[in-house]
Structure formats: structure tokens, C-alpha cells
N, C-alpha and C positions, 0 to 999 in steps of 0.2 A: 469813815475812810472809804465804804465802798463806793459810795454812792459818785464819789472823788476820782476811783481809778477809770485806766482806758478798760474797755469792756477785756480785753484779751488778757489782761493783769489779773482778773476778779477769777480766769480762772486757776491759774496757779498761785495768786493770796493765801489761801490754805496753807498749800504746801511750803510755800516760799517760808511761811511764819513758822514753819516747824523745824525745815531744813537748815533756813538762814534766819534768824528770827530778829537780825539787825539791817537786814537788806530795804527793809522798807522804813527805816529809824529818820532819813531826810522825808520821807513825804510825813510821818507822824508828826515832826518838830513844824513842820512848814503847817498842819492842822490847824495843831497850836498857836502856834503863831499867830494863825489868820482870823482864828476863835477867836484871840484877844481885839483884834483890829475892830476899832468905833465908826470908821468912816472908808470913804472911797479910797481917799490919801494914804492911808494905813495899810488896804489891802491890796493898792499899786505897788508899794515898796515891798513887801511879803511875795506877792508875783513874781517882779524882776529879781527879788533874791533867789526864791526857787529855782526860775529862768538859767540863772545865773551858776547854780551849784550844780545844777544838770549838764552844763556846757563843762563846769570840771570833772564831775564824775562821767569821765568818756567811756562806758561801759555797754555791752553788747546788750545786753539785758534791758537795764535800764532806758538807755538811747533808741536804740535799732531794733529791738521790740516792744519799748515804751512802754516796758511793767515797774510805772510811775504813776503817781496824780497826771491829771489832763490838767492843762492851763483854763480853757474852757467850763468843764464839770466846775473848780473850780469857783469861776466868776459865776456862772450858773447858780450856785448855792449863795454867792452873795450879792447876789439879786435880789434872794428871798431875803436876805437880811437887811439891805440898803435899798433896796429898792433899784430902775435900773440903773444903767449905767447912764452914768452921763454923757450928753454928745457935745455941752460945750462950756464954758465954763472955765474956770482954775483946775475943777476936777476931772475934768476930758480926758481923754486919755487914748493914742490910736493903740498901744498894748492891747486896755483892755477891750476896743472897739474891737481888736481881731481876733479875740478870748472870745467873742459873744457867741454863743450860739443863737440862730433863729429861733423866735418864740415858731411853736407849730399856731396855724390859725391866723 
């Protein structure tokens, strides 16, 4: 999970887990989730569902200081899994084209 959060999240994580220790329960589920996912496909609909649960949980925390998963970090780890993202294709995607972070190099 860490490797997943915005850097400012990783440092209240600790605390967060001790204080509220169901506050971070949507980025754990959404993990999961994306652990199970075999393909690009799989891990598009996992995204826009997070995307998606973020935009209902309208919360200062989560939103407005972003002590959530990155969309990015994210697609970033499943990179290493899937290798990159596609740019064209059935499995294209401008989501995750705008997930990508820049390779450095």
C-alpha cells in the first residue's frame, strides 16, 4: 500500500491506522482488487471504480489533501505487472494515458 499512497498520506499512514483504522478500508479493497486483475481491461475498471468512489466520498482528508492511493502510483505498479500501457488498441485507454507517470531516462 505504501508504495501506492501520495507521498503526504505515507506520512500520517501510521497514525491514521491507529486512530481511524477503517479510513484507509477503500484504498485496501481497491488493492485487492487490482491484485486480482489479469489484464489492462481488468485494471481500467478497478481505476474508474476508485476514480469513482473518491468523487462520493467528498471528504477533506481524502480529496483536499489526498491521504488516498494515487491514480498514477497505481498504474505505475501495473506496469511492472502488465507491462506498459497501451497507446492503441481495444486496450488504449486516455484514463490511463493520464495515470502514466514519466519513465525518468
Amino acid at each position: 500500500m505504501r508504495r501506492c499512497l501520495y507521498r503526504r498520506a505515507l506520512l500520517v499512514w501510521p497514525i491514521l491506522r491507529i486512530i481511524r483504522p477503517r479510513f484507509f478500508q477503500v484504498d485496501l479493497d481497491t488493492i485487492e482488487r487490482v491484485g486480482d486483475a489479469q489484464d489492462w481491461a481488468t485494471f481500467k475498471a478497478e481505476l474508474a471504480a476508485f476514480g469513482a468512489e473518491n468523487r462520493v466520498r467528498t471528504g477533506l482528508w481524502r480529496n483536499r489533501f489526498k491521504f488516498r492511493l494515487s491514480g498514477s502510483r497505481l498504474t505505475q505498479l501495473a506496469e511492472e505487472l502488465f507491462g506498459p500501457v497501451p497507446q492503441s488498441g481495444p486496450a488504449a485507454d486516455p484514463i490511463l494515458a493520464k495515470n502514466r507517470r514519466p519513465s525518468a531516462g
